[in-house]
GUZALUM-793881 format. One line per field, with one value per residue: residue number from 1; residue in three letters; chain; x, y, z of N, C-alpha, C, O, CB in turn. Coordinates in nm, 2 decimals, m for minus. Glycine has a CB too. Example, Ala and Ser with C-alpha at 12.3 -4.5 7.8 and 13.67 -1.06 7.14 Angstrom:
pos = 1,2
code = ALA,SER
unit = A,A
n_xx = 1.32,1.28
n_yy = m0.57,m0.22
n_zz = 0.78,0.71
ca_xx = 1.23,1.37
ca_yy = m0.45,m0.11
ca_zz = 0.78,0.71
c_xx = 1.32,1.29
c_yy = m0.33,0.00
c_zz = 0.78,0.79
o_xx = 1.42,1.34
o_yy = m0.33,0.11
o_zz = 0.85,0.80
cb_xx = 1.13,1.41
cb_yy = m0.45,m0.06
cb_zz = 0.90,0.57
//
This chain:
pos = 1,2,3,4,5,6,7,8,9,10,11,12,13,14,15,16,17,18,19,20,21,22,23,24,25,26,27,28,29,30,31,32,33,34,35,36,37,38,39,40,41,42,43,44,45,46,47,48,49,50,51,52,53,54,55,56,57,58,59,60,61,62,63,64,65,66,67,68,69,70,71,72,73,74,75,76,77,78,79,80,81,82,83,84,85,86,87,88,89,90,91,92,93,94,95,96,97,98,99,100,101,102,103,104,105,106,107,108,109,110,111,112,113,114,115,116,117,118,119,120,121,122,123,124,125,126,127,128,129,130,131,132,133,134,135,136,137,138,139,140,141,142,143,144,145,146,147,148,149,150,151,152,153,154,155,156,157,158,159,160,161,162
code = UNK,UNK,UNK,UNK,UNK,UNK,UNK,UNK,UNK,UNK,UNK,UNK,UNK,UNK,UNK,UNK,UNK,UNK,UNK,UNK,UNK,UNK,UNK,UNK,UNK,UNK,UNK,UNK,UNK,UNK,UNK,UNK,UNK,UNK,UNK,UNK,UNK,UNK,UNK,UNK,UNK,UNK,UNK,UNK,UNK,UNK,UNK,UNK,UNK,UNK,UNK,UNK,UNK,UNK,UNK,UNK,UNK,UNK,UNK,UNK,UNK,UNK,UNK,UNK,UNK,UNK,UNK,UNK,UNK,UNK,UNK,UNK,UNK,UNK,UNK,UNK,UNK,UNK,UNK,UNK,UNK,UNK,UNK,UNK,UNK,UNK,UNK,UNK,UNK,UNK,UNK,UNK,UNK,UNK,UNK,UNK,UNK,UNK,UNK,UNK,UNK,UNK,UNK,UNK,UNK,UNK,UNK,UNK,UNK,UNK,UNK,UNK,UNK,UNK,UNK,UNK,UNK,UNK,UNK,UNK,UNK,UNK,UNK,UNK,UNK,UNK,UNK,UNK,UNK,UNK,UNK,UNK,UNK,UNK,UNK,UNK,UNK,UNK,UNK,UNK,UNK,UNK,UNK,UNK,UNK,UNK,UNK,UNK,UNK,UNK,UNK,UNK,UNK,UNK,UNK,UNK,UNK,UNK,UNK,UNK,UNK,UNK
unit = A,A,A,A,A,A,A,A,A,A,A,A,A,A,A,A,A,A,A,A,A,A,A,A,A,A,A,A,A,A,A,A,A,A,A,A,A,A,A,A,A,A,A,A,A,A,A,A,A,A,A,A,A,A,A,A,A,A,A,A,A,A,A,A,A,A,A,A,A,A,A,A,A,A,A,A,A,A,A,A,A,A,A,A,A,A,A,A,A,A,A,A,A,A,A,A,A,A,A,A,A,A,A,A,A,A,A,A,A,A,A,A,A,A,A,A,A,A,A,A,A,A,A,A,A,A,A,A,A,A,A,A,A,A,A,A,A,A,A,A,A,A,A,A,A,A,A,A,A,A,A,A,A,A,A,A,A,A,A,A,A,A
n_xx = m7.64,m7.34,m7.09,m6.82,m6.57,m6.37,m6.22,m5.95,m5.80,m5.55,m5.44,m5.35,m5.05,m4.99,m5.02,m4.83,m5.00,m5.13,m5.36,m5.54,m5.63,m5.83,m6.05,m6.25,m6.50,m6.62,m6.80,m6.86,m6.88,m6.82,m7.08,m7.26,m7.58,m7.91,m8.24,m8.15,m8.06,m7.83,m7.60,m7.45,m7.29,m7.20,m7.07,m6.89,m6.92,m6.76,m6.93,m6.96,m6.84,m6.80,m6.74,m6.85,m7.03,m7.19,m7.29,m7.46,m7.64,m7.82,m7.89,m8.05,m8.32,m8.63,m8.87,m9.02,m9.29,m9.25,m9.35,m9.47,m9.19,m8.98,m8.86,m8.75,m8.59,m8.22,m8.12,m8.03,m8.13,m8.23,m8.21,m8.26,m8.16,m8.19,m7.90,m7.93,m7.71,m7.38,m7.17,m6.96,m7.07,m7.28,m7.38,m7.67,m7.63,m7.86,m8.12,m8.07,m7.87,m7.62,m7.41,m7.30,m7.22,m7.32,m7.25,m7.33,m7.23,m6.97,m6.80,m6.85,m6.82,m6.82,m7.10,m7.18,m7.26,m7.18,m7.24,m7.29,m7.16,m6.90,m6.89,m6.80,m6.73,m6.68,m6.78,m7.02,m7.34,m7.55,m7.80,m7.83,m7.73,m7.82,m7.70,m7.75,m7.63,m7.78,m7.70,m7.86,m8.18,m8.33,m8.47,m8.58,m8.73,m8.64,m8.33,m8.12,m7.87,m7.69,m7.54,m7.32,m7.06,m7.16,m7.11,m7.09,m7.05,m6.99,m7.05,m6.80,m6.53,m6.25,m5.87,m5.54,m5.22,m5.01
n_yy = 1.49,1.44,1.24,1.18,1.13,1.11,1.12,1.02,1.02,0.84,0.77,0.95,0.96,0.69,0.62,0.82,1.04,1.36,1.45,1.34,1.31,1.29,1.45,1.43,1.59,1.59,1.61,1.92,2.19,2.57,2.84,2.73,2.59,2.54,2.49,2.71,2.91,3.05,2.90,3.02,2.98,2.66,2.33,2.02,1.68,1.36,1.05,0.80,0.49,0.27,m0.12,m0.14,0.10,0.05,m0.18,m0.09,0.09,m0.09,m0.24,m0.02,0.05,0.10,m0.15,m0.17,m0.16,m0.30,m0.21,0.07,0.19,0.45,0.52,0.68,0.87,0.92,0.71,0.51,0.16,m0.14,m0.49,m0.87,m1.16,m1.49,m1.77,m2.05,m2.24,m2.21,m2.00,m1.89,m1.56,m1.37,m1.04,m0.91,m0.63,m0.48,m0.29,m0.10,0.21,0.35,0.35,0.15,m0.16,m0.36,m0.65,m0.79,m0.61,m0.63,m0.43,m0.43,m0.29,m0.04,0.00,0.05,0.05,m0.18,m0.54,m0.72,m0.77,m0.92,m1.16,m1.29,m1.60,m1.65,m1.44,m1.48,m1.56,m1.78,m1.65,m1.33,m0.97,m0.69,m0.42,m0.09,0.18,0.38,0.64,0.70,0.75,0.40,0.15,m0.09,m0.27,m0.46,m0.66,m0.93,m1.18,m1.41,m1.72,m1.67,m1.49,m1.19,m1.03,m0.71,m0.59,m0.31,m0.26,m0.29,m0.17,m0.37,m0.30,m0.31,m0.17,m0.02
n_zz = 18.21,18.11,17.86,17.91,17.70,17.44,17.15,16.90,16.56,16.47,16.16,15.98,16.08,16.10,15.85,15.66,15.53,15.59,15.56,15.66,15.94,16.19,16.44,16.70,16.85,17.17,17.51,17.70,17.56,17.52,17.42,17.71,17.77,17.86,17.75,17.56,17.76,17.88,18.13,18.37,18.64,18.73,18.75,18.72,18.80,18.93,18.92,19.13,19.02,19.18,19.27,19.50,19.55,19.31,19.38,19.67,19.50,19.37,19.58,19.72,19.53,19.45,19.32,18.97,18.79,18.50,18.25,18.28,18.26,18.15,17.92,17.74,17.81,17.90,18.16,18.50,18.48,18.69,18.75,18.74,18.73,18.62,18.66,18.42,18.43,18.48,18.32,18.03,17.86,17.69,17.64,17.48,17.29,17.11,17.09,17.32,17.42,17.41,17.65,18.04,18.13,18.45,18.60,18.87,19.01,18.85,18.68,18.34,18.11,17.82,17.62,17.27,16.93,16.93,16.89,17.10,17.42,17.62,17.90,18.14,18.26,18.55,18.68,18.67,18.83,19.05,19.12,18.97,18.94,18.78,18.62,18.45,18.28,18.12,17.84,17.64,17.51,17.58,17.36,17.47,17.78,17.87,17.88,17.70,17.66,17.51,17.38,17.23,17.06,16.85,16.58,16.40,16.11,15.86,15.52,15.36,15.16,15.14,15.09,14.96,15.14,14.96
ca_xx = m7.53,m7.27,m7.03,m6.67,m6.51,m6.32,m6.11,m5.84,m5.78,m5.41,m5.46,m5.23,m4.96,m4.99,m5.01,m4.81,m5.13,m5.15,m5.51,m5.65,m5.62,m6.02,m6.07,m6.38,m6.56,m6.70,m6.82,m6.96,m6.84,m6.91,m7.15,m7.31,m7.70,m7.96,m8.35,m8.14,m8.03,m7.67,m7.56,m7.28,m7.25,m7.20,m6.97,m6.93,m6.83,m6.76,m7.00,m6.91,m6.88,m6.69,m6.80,m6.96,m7.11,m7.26,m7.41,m7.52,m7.70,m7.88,m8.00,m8.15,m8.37,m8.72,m8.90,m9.13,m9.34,m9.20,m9.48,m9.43,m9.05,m9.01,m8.73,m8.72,m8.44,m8.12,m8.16,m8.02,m8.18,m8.17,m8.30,m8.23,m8.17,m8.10,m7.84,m7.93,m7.58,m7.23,m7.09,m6.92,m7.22,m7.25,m7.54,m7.70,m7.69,m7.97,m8.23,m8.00,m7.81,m7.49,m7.39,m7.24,m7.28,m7.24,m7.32,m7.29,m7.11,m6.84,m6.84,m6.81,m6.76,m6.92,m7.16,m7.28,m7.20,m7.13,m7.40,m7.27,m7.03,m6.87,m6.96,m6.69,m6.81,m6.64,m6.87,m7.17,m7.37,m7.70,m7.86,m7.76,m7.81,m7.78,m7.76,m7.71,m7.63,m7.75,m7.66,m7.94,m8.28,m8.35,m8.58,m8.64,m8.73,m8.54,m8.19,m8.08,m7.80,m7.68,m7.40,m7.18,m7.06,m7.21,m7.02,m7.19,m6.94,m7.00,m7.04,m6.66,m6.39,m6.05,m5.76,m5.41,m5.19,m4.87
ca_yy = 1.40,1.44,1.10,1.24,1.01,1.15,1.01,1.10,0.90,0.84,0.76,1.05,0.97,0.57,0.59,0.93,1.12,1.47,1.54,1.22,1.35,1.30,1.47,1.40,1.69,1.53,1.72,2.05,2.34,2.69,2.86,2.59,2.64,2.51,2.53,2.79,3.02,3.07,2.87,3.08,2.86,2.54,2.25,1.91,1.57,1.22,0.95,0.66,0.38,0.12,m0.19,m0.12,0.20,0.02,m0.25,m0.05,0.11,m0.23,m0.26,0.01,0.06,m0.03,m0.21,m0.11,m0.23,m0.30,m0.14,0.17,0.24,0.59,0.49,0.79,0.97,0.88,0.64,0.37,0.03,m0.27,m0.63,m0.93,m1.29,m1.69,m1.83,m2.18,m2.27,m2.10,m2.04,m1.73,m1.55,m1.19,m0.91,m0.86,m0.47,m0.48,m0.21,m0.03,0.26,0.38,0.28,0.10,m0.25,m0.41,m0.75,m0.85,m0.52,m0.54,m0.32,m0.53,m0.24,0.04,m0.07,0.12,0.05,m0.30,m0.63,m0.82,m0.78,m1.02,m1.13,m1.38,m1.70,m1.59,m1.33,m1.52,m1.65,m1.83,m1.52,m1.21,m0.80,m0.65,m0.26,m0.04,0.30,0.43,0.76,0.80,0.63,0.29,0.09,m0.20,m0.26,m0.58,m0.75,m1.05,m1.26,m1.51,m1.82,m1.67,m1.34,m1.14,m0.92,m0.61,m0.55,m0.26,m0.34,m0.19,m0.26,m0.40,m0.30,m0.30,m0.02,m0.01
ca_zz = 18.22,17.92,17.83,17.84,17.58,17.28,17.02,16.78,16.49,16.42,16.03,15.92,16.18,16.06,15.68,15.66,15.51,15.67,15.54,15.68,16.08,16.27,16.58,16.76,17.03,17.32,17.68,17.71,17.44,17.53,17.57,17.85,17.75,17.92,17.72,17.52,17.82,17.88,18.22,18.42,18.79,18.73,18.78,18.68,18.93,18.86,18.92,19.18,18.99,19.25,19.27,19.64,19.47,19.23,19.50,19.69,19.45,19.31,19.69,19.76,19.46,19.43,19.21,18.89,18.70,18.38,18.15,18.37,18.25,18.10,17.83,17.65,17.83,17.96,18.31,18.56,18.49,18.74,18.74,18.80,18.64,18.72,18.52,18.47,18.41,18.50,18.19,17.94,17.79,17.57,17.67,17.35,17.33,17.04,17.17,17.40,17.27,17.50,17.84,18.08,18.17,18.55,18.64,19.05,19.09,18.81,18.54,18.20,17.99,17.74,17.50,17.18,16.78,16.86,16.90,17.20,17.53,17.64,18.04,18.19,18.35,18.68,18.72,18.67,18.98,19.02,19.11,18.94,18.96,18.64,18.67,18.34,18.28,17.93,17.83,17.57,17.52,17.56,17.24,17.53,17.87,17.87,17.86,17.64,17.67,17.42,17.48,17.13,17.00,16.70,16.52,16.35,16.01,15.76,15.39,15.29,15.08,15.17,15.03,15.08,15.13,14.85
c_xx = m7.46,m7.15,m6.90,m6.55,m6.48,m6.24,m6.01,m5.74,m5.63,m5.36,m5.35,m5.06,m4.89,m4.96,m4.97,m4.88,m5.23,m5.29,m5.60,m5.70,m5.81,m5.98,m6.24,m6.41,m6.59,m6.76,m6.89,m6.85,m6.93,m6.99,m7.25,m7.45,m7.81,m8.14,m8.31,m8.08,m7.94,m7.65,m7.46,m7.21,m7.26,m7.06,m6.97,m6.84,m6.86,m6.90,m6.91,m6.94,m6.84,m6.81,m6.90,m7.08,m7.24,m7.40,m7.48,m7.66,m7.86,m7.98,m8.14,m8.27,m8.51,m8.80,m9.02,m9.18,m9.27,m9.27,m9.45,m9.31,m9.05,m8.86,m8.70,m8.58,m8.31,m8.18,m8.05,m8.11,m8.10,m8.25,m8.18,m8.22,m8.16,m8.05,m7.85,m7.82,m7.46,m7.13,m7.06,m7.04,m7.20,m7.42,m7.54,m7.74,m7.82,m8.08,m8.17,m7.93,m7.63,m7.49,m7.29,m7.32,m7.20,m7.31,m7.24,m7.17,m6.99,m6.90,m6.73,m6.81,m6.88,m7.01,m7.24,m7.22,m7.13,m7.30,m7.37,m7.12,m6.98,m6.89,m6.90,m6.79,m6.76,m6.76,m6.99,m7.25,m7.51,m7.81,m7.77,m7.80,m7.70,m7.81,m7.70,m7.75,m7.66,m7.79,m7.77,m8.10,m8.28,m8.50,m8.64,m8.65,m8.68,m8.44,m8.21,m7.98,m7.75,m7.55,m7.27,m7.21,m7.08,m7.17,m7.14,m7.10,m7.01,m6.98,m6.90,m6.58,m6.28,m5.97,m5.64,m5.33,m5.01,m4.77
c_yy = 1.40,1.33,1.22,1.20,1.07,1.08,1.09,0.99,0.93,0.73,0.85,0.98,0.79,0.55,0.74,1.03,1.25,1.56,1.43,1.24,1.35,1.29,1.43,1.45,1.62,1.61,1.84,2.16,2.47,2.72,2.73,2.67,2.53,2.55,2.70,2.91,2.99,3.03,2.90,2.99,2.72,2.43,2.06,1.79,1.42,1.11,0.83,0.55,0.25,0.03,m0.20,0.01,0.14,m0.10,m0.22,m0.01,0.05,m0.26,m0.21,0.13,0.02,m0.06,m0.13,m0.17,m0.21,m0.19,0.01,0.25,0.34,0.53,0.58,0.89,0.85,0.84,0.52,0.26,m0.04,m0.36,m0.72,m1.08,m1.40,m1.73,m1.97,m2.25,m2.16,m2.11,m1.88,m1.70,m1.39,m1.13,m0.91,m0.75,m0.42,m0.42,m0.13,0.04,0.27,0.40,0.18,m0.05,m0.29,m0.54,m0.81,m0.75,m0.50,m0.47,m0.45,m0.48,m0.16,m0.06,0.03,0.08,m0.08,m0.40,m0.67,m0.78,m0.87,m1.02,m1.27,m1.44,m1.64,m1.51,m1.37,m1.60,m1.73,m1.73,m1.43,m1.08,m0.79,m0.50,m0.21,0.12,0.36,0.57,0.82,0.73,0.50,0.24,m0.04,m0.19,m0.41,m0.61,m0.88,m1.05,m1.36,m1.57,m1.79,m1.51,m1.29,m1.00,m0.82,m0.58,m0.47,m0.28,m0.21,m0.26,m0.23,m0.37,m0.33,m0.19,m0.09,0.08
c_zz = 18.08,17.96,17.79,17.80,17.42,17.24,16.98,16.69,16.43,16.23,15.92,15.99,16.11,15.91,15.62,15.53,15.58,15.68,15.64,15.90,16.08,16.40,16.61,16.87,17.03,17.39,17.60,17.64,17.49,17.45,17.62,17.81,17.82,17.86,17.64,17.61,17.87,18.11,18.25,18.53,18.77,18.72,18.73,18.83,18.88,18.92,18.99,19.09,19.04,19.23,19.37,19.58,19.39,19.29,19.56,19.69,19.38,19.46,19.73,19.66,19.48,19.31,19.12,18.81,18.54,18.24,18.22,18.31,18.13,18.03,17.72,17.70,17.87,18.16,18.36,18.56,18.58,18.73,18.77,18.71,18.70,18.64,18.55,18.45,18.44,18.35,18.08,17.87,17.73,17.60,17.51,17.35,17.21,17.12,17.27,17.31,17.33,17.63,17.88,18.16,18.31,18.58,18.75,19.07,19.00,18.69,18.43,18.09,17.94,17.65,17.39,17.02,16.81,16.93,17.02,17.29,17.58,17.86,18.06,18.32,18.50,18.75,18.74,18.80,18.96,19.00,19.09,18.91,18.81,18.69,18.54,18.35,18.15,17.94,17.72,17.57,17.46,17.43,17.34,17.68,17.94,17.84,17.81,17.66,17.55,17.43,17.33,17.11,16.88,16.71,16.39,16.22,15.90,15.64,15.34,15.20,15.08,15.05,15.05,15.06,15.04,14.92
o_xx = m7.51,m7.12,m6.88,m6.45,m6.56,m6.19,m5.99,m5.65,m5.60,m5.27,m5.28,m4.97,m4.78,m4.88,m5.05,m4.81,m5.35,m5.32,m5.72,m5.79,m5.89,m5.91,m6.33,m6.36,m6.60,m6.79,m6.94,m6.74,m7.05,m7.00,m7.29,m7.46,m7.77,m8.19,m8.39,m8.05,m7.95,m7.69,m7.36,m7.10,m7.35,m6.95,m7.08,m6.75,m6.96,m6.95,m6.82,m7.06,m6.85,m6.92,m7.00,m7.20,m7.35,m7.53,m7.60,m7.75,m7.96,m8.10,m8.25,m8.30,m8.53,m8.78,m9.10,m9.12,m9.26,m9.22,m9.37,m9.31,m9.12,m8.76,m8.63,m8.50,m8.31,m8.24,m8.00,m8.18,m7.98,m8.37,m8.07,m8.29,m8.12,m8.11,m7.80,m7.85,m7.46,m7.05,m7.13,m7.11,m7.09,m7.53,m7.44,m7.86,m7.87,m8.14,m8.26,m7.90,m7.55,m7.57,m7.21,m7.42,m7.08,m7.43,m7.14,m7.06,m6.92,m7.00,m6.63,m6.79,m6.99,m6.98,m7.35,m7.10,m7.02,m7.41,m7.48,m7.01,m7.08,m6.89,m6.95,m6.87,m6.84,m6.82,m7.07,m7.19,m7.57,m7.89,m7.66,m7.91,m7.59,m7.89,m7.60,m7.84,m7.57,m7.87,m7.78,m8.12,m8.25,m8.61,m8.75,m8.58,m8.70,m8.43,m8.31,m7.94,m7.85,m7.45,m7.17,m7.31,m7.02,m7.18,m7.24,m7.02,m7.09,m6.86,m6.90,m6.58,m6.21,m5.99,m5.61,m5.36,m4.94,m4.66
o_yy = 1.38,1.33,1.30,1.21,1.08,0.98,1.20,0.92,1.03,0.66,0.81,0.97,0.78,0.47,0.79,1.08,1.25,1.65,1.44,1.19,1.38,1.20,1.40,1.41,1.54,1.71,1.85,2.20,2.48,2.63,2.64,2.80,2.41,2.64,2.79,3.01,2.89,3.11,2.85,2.95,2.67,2.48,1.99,1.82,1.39,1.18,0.77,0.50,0.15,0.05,m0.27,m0.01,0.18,m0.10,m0.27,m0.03,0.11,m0.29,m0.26,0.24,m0.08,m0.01,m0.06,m0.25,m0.10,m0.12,0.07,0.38,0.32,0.51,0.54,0.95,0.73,0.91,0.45,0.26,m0.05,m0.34,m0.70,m1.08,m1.41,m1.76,m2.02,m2.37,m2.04,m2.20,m1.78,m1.80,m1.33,m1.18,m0.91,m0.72,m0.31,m0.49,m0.07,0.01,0.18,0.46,0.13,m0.06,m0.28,m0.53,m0.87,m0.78,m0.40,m0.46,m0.52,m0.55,m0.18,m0.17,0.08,0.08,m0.10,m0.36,m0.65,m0.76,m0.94,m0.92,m1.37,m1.40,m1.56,m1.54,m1.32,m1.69,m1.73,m1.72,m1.42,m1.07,m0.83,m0.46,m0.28,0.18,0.40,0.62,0.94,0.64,0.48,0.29,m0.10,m0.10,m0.44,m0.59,m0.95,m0.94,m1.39,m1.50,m1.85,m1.43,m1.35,m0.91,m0.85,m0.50,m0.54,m0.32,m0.09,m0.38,m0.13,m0.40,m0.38,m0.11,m0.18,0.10
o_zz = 17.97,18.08,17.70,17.86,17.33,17.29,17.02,16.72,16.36,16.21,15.82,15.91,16.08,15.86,15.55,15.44,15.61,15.75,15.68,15.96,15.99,16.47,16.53,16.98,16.94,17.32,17.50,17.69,17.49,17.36,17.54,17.82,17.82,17.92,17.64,17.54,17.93,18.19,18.20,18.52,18.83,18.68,18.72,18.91,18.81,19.01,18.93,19.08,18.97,19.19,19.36,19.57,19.40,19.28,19.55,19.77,19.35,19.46,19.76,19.70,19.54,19.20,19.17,18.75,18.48,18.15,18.14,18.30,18.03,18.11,17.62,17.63,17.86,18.24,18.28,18.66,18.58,18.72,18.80,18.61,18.82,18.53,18.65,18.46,18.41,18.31,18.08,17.83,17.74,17.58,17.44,17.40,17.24,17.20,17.32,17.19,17.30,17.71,17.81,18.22,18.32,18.59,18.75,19.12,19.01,18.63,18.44,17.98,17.98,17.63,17.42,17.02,16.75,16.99,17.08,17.24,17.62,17.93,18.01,18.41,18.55,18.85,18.81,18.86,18.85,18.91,19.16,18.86,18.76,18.77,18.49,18.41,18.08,18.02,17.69,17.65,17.34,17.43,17.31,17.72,18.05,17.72,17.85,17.68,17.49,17.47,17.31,17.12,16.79,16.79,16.32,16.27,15.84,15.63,15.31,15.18,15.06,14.93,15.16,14.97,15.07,14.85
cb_xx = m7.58,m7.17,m7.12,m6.62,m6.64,m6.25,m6.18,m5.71,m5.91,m5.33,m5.60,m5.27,m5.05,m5.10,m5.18,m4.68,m5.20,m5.06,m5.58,m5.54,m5.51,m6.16,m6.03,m6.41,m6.66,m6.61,m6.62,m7.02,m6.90,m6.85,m7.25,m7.22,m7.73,m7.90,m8.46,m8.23,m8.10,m7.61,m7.56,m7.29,m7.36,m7.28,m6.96,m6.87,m6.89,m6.59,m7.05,m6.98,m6.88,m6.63,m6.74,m6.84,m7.01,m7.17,m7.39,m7.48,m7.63,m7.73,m7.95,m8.09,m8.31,m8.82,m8.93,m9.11,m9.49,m9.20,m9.70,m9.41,m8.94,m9.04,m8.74,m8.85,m8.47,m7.99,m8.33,m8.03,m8.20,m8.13,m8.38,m8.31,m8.09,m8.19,m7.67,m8.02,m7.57,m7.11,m7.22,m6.79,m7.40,m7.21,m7.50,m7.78,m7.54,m7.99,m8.34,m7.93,m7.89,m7.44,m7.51,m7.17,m7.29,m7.21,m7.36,m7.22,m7.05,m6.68,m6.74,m6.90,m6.71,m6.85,m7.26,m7.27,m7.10,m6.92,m7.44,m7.26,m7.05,m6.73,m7.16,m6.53,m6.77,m6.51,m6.88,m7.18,m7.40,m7.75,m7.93,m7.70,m7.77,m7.90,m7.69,m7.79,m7.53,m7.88,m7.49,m7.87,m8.39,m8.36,m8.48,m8.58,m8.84,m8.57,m8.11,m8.10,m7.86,m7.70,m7.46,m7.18,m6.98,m7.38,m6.86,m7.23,m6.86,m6.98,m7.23,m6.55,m6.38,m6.00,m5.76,m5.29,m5.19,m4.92
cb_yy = 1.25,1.64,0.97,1.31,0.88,1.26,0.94,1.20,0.88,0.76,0.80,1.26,0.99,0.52,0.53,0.92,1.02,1.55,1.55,1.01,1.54,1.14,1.65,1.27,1.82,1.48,1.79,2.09,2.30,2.78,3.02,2.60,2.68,2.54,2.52,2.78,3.09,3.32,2.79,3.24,2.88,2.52,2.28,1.89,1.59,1.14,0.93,0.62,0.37,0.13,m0.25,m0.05,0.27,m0.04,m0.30,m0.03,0.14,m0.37,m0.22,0.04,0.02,m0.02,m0.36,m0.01,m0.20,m0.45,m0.21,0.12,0.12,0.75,0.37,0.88,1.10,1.01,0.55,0.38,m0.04,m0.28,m0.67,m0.90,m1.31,m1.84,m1.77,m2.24,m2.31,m2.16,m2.18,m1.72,m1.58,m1.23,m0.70,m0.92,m0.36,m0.60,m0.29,m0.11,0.48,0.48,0.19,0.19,m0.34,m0.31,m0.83,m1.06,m0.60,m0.65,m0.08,m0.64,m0.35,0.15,m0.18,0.29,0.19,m0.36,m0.77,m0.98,m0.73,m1.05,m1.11,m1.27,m1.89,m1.49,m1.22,m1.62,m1.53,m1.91,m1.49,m1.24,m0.66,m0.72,m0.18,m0.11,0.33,0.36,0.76,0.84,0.67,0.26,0.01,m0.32,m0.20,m0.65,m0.77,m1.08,m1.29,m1.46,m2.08,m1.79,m1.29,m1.16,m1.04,m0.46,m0.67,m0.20,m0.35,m0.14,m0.26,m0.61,m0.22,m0.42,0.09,0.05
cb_zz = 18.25,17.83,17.68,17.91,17.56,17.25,16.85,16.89,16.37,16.59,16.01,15.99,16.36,16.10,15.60,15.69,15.51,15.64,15.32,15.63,16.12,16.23,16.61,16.78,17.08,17.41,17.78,17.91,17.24,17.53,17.55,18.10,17.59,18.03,17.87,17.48,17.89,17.80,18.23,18.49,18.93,18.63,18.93,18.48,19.13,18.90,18.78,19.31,18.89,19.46,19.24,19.82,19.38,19.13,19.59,19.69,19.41,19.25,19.78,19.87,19.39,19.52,19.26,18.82,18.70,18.37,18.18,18.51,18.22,18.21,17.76,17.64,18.00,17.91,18.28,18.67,18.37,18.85,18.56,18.90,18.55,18.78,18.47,18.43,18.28,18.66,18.09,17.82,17.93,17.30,17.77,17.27,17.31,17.00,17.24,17.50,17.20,17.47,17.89,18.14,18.07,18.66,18.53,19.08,19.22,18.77,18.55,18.16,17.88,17.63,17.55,17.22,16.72,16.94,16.79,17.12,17.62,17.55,18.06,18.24,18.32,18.64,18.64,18.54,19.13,19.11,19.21,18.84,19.17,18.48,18.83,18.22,18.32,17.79,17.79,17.41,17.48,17.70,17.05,17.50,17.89,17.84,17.99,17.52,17.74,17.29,17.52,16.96,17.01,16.66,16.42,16.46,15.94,15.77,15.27,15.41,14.95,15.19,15.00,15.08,15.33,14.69
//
């Protein structure tokens, strides 16, 4: 599974500074290797992620013991919650690395290099299917929640630009 998400930092373009340009590869760069040996036939295809797609999916799953969960690779997690209140609330991505979050089917966004997503009361039900897509290994075999947002900020220094 490769995450096909690049960037391109417009820093030169903004603060007209022609050295400052950052590209960022992504996806699959020739040669395509596989345990080291050069993959010629192959193809890539998108991933359903509708919101029926995603239900579906949450259905017809079955269940594991938690102790059981192989969190070393990239996987689909699902579970399940009861929110004892309807109310705005933030996934705490802490122990998760990169992925996608869906809760009752919608998608609520990437999550990686930050602490908390945000998860709109709307969406929230009494009972709720949590399903996650992480792209690399998981540190937990559980989801948190929390009713505020926390911000992750690198120790830098502000300046201003002259």
């Amino acid at each position: 599974m490769v995450h096909n998400v690049g960037s391109f930092e417009y820093t030169s373009y903004l603060f007209n500074q022609p050295n400052f340009i950052n590209f960022e590869e992504n996806g699959l760069h020739p040669p395509i290797t596989l345990d080291g040996v050069p993959i010629e036939d192959w193809s890539s295809c998108p991933i359903d992620l509708s919101k029926a797609s995603i239900h579906k999916l949450a259905k017809t799953t079955s269940a594991t013991d938690p102790s059981n969960l192989n969190l070393s690779s990239p996987g689909v997690y699902i579970g399940y919650f009861n929110a004892s209140e309807l109310a705005d609330t933030f996934f705490y991505s802490t122990g998760w690395n990169k992925g996608q979050l869906f809760i009752n089917g919608y998608n609520m966004g990437r999550y990686w290099s930050m602490m908390t997503l945000y998860v709109p009361k709307p969406y929230i039900k009494k009972r709720n299917v949590v399903v996650m897509i992480d792209l690399l290994e998981a540190d937990l075999g559980y989801i948190e929640f929390v009713d505020h947002h926390i911000f992750k900020f690198k120790n830098t220094t502000v300046s201003t630009l002259e």
